[in-house]
C-alpha positions in Angstrom: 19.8 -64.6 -77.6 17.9 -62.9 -81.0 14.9 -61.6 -81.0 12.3 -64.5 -82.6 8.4 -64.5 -82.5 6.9 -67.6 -82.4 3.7 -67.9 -85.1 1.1 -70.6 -84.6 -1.0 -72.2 -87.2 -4.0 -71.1 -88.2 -6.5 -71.7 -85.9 -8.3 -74.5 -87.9 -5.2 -76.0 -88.7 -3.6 -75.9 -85.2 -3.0 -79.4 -83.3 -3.8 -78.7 -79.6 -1.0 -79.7 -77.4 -2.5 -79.2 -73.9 -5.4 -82.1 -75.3 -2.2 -84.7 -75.9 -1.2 -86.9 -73.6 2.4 -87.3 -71.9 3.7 -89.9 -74.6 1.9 -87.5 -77.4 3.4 -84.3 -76.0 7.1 -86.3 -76.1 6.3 -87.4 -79.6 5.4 -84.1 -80.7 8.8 -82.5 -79.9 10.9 -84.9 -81.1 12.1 -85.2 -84.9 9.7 -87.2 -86.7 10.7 -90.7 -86.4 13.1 -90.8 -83.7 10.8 -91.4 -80.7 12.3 -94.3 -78.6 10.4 -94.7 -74.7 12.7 -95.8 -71.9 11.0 -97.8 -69.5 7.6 -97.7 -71.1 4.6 -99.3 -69.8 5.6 -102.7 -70.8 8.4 -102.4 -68.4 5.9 -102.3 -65.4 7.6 -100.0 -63.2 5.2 -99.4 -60.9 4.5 -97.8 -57.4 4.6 -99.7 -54.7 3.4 -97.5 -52.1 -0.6 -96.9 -54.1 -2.0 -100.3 -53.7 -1.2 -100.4 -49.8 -3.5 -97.3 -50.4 -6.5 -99.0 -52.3 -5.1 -96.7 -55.3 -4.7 -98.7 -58.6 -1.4 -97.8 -60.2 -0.5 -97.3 -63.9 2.4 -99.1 -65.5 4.5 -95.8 -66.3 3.3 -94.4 -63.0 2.7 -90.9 -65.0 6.0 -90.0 -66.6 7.4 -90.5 -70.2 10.5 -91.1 -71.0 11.3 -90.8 -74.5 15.1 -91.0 -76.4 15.5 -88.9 -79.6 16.9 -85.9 -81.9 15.9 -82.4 -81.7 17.0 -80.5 -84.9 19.0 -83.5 -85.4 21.2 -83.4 -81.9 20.4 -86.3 -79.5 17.5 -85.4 -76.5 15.6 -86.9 -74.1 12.2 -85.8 -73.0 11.0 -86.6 -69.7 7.0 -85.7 -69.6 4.0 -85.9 -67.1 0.6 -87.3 -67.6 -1.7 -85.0 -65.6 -4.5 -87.9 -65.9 -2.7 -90.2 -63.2 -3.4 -88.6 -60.5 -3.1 -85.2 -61.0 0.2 -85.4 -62.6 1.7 -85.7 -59.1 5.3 -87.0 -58.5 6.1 -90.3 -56.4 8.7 -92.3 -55.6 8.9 -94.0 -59.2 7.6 -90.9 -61.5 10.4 -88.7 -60.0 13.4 -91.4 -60.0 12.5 -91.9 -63.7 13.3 -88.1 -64.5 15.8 -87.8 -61.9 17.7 -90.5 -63.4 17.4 -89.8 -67.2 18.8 -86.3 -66.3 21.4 -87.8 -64.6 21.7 -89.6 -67.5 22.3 -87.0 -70.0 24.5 -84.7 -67.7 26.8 -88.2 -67.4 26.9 -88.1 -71.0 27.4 -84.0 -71.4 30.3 -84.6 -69.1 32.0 -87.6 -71.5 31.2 -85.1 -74.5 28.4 -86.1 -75.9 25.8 -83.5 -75.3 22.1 -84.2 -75.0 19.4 -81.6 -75.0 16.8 -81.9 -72.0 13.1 -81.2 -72.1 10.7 -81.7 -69.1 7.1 -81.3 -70.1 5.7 -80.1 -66.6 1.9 -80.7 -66.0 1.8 -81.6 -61.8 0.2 -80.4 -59.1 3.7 -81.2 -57.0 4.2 -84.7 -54.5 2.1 -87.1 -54.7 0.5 -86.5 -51.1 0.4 -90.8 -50.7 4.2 -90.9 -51.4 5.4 -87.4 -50.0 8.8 -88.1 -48.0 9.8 -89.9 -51.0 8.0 -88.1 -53.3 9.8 -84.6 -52.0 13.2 -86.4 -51.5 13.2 -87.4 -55.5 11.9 -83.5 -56.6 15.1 -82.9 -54.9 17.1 -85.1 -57.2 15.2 -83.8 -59.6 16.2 -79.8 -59.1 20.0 -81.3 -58.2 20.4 -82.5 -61.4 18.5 -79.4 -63.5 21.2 -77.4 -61.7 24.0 -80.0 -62.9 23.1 -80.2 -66.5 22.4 -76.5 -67.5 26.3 -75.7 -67.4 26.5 -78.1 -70.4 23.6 -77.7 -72.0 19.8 -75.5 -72.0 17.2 -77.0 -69.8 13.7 -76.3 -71.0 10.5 -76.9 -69.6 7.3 -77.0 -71.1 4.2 -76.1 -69.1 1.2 -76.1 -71.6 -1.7 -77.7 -69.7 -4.7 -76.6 -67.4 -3.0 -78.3 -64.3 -0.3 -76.3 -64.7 2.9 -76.6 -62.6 3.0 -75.7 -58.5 4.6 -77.5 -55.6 7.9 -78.4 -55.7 8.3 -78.8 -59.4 7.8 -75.1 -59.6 11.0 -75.2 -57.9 12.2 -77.6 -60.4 10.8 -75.4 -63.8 11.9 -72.1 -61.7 15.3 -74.1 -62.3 15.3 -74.4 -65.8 17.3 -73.0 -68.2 14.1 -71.4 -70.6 10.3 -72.0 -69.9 8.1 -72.2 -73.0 4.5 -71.4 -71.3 1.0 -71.2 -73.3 -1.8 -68.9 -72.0 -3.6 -71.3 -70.2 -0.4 -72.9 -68.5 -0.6 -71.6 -64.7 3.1 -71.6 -62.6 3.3 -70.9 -58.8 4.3 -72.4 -55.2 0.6 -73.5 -54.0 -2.2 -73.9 -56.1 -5.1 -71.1 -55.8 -7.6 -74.3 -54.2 -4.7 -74.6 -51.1 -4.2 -70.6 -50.6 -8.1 -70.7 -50.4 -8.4 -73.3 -48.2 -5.3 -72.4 -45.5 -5.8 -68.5 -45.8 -9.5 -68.3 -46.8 -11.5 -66.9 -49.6 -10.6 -63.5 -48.6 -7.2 -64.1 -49.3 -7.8 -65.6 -52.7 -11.2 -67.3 -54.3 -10.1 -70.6 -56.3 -13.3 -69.4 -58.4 -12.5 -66.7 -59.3 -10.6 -68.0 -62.7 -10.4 -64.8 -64.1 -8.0 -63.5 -60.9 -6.3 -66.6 -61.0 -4.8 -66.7 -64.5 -4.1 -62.9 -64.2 -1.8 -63.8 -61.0 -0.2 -66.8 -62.3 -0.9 -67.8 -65.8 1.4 -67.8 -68.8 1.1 -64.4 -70.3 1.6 -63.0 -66.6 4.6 -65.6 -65.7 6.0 -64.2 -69.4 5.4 -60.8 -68.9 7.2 -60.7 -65.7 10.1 -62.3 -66.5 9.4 -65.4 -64.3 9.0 -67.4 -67.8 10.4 -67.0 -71.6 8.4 -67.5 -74.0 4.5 -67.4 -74.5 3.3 -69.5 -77.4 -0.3 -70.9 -78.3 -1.6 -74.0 -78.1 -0.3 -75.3 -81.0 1.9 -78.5 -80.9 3.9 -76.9 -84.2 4.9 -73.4 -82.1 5.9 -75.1 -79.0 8.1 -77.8 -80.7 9.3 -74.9 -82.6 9.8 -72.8 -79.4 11.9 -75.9 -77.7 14.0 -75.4 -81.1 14.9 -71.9 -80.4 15.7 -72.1 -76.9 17.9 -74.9 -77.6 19.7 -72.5 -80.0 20.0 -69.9 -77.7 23.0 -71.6 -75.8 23.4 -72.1 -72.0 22.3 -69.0 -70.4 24.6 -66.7 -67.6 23.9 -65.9 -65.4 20.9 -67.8 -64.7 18.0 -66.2 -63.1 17.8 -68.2 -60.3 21.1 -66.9 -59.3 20.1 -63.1 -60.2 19.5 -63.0 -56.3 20.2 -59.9 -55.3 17.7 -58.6 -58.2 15.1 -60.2 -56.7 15.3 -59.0 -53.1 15.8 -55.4 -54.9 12.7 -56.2 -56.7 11.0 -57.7 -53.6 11.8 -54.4 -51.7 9.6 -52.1 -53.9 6.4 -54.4 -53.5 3.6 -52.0 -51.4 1.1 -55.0 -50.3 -1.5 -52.2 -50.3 -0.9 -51.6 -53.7 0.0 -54.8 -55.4 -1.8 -56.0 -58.5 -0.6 -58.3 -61.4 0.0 -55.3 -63.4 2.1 -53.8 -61.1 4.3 -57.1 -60.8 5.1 -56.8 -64.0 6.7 -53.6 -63.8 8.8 -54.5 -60.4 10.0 -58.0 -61.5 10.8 -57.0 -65.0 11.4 -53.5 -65.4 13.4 -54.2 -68.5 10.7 -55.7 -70.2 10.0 -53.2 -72.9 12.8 -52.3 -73.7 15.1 -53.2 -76.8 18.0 -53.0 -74.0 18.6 -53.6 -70.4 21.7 -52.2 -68.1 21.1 -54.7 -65.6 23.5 -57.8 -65.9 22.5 -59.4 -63.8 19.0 -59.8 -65.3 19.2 -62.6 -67.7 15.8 -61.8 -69.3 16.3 -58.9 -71.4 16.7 -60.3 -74.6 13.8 -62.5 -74.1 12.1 -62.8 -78.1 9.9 -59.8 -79.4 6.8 -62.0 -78.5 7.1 -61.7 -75.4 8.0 -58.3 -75.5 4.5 -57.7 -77.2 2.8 -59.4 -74.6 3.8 -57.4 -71.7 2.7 -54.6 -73.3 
């Protein structure tokens, strides 16, 4: 992995990315001209759990599925509307990504590689369809897991939503996460800590608190994430790019396990603060080398670096 900051465009001239929708997003980080949806809305795949619930559903059930190139190698980007219902995955949503990453690690296995991107914007399982909904994030993670000894795996998370639940699990999985500042990544949303362990434990308000705990430039900083790019459909199409051409990565950090509990073991609860995370989960962080080998994360690009300064 080289060292490679990622510049934005000038304010003025900077297309947001978080204000696209899913089919936008996918558009945006393909090459010009070679977007192709797989079972679009015309296809009418729909739920068929919502309307037993009085919920009306939406013909692509919230995810995108779009066939292309990306710098010129075929890819497939599977992305999530946040505006049907909260971006939440059901029974249909999650078998459509589940089963175009199947897809491409069927093809990476016959020798033709294909480069996957997941544009995460969910709040987890759809609550309406959550046995089924869980049992296809599982899928989901199965085949992340699958395909990134072939080929990179990168997520996107760009959006206010942000990415919790069990597709945490699934972005924790990937091989690079490209995260904007206003991107949020955790296990439970700051509205269910709040409302299970009370507003003692964590105000939902409190939006400053929140994005210092879990947002981008924290996720970044402490390792947990790769890059940190603005909201600027350009950067993160060009950040995709580059983590495409940094190669499959090894170890990965979700096998770094032993780090982890290490790092887990020199967390004081009276203590804690965002600040101090950073230091425990990525002690490497700013430095130009790290003796760990384990760590997977020191070479991350001078951006970031930057950042968790």
């Amino acid at each position: 992995m080289t060292d490679q900051a990622i510049t934005a465009a000038p304010f003025v001239a900077r297309e947001s990315f978080i204000e696209l929708g899913a089919r936008e997003r996918a558009r945006a980080l393909l090459d010009p001209g070679t977007f192709r949806e797989l079972l679009g809305p015309f296809d009418r795949l729909t739920s068929p759990w919502l309307p037993l619930q009085g919920i009306v559903c939406q013909a692509d059930d919230g995810v995108v599925i779009a066939r292309g190139t990306i710098d010129g190698a075929p890819a497939v980007v599977a992305a999530i509307e946040s505006a049907f219902q909260g971006g939440s995955i059901g029974e249909v949503a999650g078998s459509k990504i589940a089963g175009a990453l199947e897809l491409a690690l069927r093809d990476c296995e016959n020798g033709r590689p294909v480069r996957p991107v997941i544009v995460f914007e969910t709040g987890g399982v759809r609550l309406q369809e959550a046995n089924l909904g869980l049992a296809v994030i599982a899928e989901i993670q199965s085949a992340i897991v699958s395909l990134r000894r072939h080929v990179p795996v990168v997520g996107v998370i760009a959006g206010m939503v942000g990415c919790f639940g069990g597709m945490s699990l699934a972005a924790a999985l990937c091989t690079r996460l490209v995260m904007t500042r206003q991107g949020r990544l955790g296990m439970n949303g700051p509205e269910v800590i709040e409302q299970e362990a009370g507003i003692d434990e964590l105000d939902a308000t409190d939006r400053l608190r929140i994005w210092q705990l879990i947002g981008g430039a924290q996720r970044v900083a402490s390792g947990f994430a790769d890059m940190l790019v603005e909201d600027d459909a350009s950067a993160i199409a060009t950040a995709v790019h580059v983590a495409f051409s940094q190669g499959v990565a090894s170890p990965h950090r979700s096998e770094a396990v032993q780090r982890y509990l290490d790092s887990l073991a020199r967390i004081d609860p009276a203590t804690v603060a965002p600040e101090a995370m950073r230091a425990v989960f990525r002690p490497c962080a700013q430095q130009d080398a790290c003796d760990d080998p384990a760590c997977g994360q020191h070479a991350a690009p001078q951006a970031n670096r930057e950042e968790s300064q």
